[in-house]
Each structure stands twice: as C-alpha cells, then as structure tokens.
C-alpha positions as CSV (number, residue, x, y, z in Angstrom):
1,X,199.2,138.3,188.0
2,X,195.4,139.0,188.5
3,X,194.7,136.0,185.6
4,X,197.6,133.4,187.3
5,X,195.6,133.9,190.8
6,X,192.1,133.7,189.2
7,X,193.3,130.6,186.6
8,X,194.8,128.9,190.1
9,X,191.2,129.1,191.4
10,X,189.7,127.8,189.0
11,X,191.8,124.7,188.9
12,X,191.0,124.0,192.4
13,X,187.6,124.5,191.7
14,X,187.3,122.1,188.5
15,X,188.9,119.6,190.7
16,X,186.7,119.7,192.9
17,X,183.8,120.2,191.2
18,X,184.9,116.6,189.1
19,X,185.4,115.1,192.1
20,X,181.6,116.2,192.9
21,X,180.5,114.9,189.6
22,X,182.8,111.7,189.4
23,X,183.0,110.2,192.7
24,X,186.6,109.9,192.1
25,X,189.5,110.4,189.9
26,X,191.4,113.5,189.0
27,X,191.3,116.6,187.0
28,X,193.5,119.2,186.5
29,X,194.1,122.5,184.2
30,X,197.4,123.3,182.6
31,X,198.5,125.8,180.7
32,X,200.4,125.4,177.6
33,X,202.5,128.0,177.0
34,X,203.1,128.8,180.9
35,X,205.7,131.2,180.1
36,X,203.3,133.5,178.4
37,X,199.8,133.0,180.4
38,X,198.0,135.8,178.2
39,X,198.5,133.8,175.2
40,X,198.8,130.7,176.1
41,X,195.6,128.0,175.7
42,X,194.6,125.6,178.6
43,X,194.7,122.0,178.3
44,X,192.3,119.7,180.4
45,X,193.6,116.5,181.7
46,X,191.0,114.0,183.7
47,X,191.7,110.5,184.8
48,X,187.9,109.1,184.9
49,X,187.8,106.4,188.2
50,X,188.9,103.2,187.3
51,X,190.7,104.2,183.9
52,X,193.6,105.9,182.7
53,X,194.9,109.9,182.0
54,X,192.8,110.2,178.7
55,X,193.1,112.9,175.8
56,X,189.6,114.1,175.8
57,X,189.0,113.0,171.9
58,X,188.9,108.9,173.4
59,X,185.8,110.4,175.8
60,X,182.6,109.6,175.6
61,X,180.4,112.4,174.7
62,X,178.8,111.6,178.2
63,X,182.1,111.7,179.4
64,X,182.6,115.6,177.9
65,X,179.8,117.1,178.3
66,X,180.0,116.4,182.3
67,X,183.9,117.4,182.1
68,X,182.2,120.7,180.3
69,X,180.0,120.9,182.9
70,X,182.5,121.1,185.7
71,X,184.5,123.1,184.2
72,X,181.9,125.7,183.7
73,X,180.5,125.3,187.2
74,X,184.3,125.7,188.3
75,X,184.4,129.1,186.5
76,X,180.6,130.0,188.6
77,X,182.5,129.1,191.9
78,X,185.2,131.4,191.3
79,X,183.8,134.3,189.4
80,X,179.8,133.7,190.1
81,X,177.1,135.0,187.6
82,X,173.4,136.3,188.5
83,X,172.0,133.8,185.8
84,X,173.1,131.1,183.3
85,X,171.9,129.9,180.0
86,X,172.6,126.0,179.8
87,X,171.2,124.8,176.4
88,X,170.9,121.0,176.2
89,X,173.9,120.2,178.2
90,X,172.2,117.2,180.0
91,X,171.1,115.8,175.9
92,X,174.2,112.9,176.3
93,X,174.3,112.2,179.5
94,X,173.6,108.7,180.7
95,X,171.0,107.8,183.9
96,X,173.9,107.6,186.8
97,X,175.6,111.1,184.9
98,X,171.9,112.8,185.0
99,X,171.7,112.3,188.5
100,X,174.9,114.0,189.4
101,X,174.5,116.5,186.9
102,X,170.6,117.8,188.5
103,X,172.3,117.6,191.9
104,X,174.9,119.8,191.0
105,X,172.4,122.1,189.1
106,X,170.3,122.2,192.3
107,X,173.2,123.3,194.5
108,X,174.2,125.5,192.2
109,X,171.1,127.0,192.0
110,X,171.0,128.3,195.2
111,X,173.4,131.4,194.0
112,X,172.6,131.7,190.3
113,X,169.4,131.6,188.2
114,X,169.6,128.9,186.0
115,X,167.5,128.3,182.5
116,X,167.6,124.9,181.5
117,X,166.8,124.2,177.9
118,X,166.3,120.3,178.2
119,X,164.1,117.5,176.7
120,X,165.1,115.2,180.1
121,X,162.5,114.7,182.6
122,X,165.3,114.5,185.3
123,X,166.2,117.8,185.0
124,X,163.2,119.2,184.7
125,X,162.3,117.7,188.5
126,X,164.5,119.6,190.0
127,X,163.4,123.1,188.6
128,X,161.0,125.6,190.6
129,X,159.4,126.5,186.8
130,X,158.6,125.0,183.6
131,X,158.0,126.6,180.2
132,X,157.0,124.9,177.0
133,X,155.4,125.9,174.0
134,X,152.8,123.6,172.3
135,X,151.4,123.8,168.7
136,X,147.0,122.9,169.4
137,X,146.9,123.7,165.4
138,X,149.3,123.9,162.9
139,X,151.4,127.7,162.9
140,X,150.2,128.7,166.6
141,X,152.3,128.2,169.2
142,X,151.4,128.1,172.9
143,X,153.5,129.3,175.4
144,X,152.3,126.3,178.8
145,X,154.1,127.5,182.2
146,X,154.2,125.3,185.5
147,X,155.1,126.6,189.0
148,X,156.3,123.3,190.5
149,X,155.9,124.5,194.1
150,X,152.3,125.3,193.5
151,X,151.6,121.7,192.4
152,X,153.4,120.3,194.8
C-alpha cells in the first residue's frame, strides 16, 4: 500500500516536473507488472511537444538526460533529501535544455544542497560556490574556491 501511494506521487510529480522542464507535452509512469507492484519495473512514457509517444531508445541523449532529470527531481519532491550529488547531468544538454535545467536546479535548491559536478558555465552561474582544482606544475593539484555572493 505505502509504495502504490508513494509511486502515485511520484507520477504526479514527474508530470509535473516535465511539464516544468518541457513547456508542454506529457509524461507518465507505469508499472509493468501492476498486479505485483513489489516486483514489478516501471516503464516511462513521454510525448516531447510537437512529437509523438516515443520509446526512450529513439531520444536524444539531451532528450534523456532532462527526462532523468525530472524524474529524479520528481522523487526530491515527494520524498526530499538534505543534499544531492548530480555528476555531469547537464554534459548533453543543448543551450534552450541548459536553461531549464539551472532553473530547475535553482528552485530546487532552495530545499536541498546540491553539488554540481559540471564543465558548463550555465550551471555554474547559478551556484552560491565554486570549487576547482588546478595543476600550476605537473603532480600538484590545487584545490581554487569562489564564494559567488562575495564577488558579486
């Protein structure tokens, strides 16, 4: 029962949360054995705006990695975490994708320490802290740290 209720909320939420990310267009969570909800795996269905119910193989990697991504911020809304670990999730998105994705991160945020391992400068303009680790010479490393807000 308890998983059923939670696995409804998160459906809601990851249609939302796409909705957020996508502008427009559906998703939905089903589960494929429903008779057995313990056992049974979860598919993913998403109609991206202005194109047809895909299987996620014919997606982009964009196009998954941002369906990943609302999935997992679904799962936050319901269930929310102290901090997250998001390693490189932004690495295939696309300009128009980056933007939703940091304005997502930001509002999320709000209610759960994020670290961001990303090469995208996007991303790292919406952070209140930078790391990054330099090599002057060759074999030492040098951890560099940035509070934004005291640069701003």
């Amino acid at each position: 029962r308890l998983f059923t209720e939670t696995f409804q909320e998160v459906q809601k939420a990851f249609a939302e949360v796409f909705l957020e990310l996508f502008g427009d267009g559906e998703a939905r969570l089903t589960l494929t054995d429903p008779d057995n909800p313990l056992s049974s795996g979860v598919d993913i269905h998403v109609r991206l705006p202005g194109k047809p119910v895909r299987h996620l193989v014919a997606l982009s990697g964009g196009e998954k990695a941002l369906i990943a991504i609302a999935l997992l911020m679904a799962m936050m809304r319901v269930r929310p975490v102290p901090f997250c670990v998001l390693d490189e999730v932004d690495a295939s998105l696309d300009e128009a994708n980056l933007s939703r994705f940091t304005r997502l991160l930001e509002a999320t945020a709000r209610k759960t320490q994020i670290i961001a391992i990303t090469h995208r400068r996007q991303t790292m303009e919406v952070a209140d802290c930078l790391y990054g680790v330099t090599m002057k010479e060759a074999g030492v490393s040098t951890l560099v740290s940035l509070r934004l807000a005291d640069v701003s």
